[in-house]
C-alpha positions in Angstrom: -20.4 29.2 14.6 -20.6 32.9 15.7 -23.7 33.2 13.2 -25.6 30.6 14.8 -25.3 31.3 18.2 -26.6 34.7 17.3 -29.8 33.2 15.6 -29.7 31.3 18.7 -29.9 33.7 20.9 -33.0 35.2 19.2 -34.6 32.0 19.2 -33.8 31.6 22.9 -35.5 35.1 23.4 -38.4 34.8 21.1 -39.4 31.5 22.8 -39.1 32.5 26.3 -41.2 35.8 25.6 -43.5 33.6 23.8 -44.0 30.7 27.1 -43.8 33.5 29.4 -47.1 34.6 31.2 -45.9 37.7 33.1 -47.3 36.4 36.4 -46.0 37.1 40.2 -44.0 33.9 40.9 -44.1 34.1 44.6 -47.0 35.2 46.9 -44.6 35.9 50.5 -43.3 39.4 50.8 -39.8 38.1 51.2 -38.7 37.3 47.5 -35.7 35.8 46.1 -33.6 37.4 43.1 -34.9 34.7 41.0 -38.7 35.2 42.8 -38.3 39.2 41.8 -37.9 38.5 37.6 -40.3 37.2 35.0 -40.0 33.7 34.2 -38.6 34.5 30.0 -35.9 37.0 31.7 -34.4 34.4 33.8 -34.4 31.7 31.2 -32.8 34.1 29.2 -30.3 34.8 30.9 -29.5 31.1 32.1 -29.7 30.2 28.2 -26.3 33.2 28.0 -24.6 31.6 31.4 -25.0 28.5 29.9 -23.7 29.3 26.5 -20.5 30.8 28.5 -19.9 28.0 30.6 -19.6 25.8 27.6 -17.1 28.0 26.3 -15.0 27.7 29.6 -15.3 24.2 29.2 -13.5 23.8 26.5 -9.9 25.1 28.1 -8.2 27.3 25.2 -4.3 27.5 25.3 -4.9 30.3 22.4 -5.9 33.6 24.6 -6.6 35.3 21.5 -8.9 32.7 20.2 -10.9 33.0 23.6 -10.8 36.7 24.0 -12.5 36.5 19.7 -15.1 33.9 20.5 -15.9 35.5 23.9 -16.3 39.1 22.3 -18.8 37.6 19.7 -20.6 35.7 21.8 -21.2 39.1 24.3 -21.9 40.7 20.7 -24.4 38.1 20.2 -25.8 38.0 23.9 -26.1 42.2 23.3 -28.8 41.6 19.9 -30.3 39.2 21.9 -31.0 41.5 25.1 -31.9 44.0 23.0 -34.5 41.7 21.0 -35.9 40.8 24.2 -36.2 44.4 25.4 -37.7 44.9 21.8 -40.6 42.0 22.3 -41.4 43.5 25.8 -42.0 47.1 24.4 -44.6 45.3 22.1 -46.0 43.7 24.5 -46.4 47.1 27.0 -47.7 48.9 23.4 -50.3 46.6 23.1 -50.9 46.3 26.4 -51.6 50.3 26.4 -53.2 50.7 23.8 -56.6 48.2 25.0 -59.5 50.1 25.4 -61.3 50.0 28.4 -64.7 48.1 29.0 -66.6 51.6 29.0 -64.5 52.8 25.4 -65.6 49.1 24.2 -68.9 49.3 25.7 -69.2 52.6 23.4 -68.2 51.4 20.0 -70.9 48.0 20.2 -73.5 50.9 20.8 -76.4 51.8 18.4 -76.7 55.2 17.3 -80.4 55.0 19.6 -78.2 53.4 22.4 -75.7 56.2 22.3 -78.4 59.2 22.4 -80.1 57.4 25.3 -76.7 57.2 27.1 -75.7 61.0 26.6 -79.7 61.4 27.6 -78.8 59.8 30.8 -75.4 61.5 31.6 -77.3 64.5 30.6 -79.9 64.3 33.5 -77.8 63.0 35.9 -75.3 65.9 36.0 -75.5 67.6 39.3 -75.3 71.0 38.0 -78.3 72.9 37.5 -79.5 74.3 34.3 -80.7 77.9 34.0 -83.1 78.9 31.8 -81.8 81.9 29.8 -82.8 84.8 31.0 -83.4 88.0 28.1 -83.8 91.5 29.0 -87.4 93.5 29.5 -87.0 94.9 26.5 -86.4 91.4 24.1 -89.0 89.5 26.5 -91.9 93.0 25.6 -90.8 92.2 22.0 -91.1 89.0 22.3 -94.5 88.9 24.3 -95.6 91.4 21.6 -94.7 89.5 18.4 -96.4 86.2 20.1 -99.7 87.8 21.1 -100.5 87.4 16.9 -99.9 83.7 17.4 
């Protein structure tokens, strides 16, 4: 019983991360506490208070009993909250990792595409290029060697 509410409880996760479209619920500035979570993180943890509730229902005498099925189920609710915390790390990795529409922009280039684009960036830098400047005595050399030419 203990081993299937633990598969359970990944299930539960897995399938609310899955139907979950991390959207703003509420579009007033005054939000409720359900208003203020995602959608899979409140189903979640319904899915959990529900799971307890069931347990209550069912009106032990044994305290023991209780106090065991109660410790497993946290156990279980614990792998669960921490596979859900595990899904929404994935999903902020991926999430990071995109490239941005210039970095796609760049790798559907051409080679001719790419030269014309560094070409571009090239001119339009405000920054003023100096010609390089030699001294009188490389520029008399230089005037001298050229006069043959």
């Amino acid at each position: 019983m203990i081993q299937i509410s633990e598969n359970r409880t990944i299930k539960w996760v897995e399938e609310a991360v899955k139907q979950d479209n991390f959207e703003v619920r509420a579009t007033s500035n005054s939000l409720t506490d359900d208003q203020k979570h995602t959608v899979s993180v409140v189903d979640v943890f319904r899915s959990f208070n529900q799971a307890v509730d069931q347990v209550n229902q069912l009106s032990w005498d044994d305290d023991l009993q209780y106090s065991k099925f109660m410790t497993a189920l946290a156990k279980a609710f614990g792998i669960g909250t921490a596979k859900y915390c595990d899904l929404l790390e994935q999903t902020f990795i991926k999430e990071m990792d995109r490239l941005s529409p210039e970095q796609e922009m760049t790798l559907t280039q051409s080679r001719q595409e790419k030269w014309m684009q560094m070409a571009k960036e090239a001119m339009s830098t405000k920054e003023k290029v100096e010609p390089f400047q030699f001294f009188p005595q490389v520029s008399a050399y230089i005037d001298a060697s050229c006069s043959n030419c």
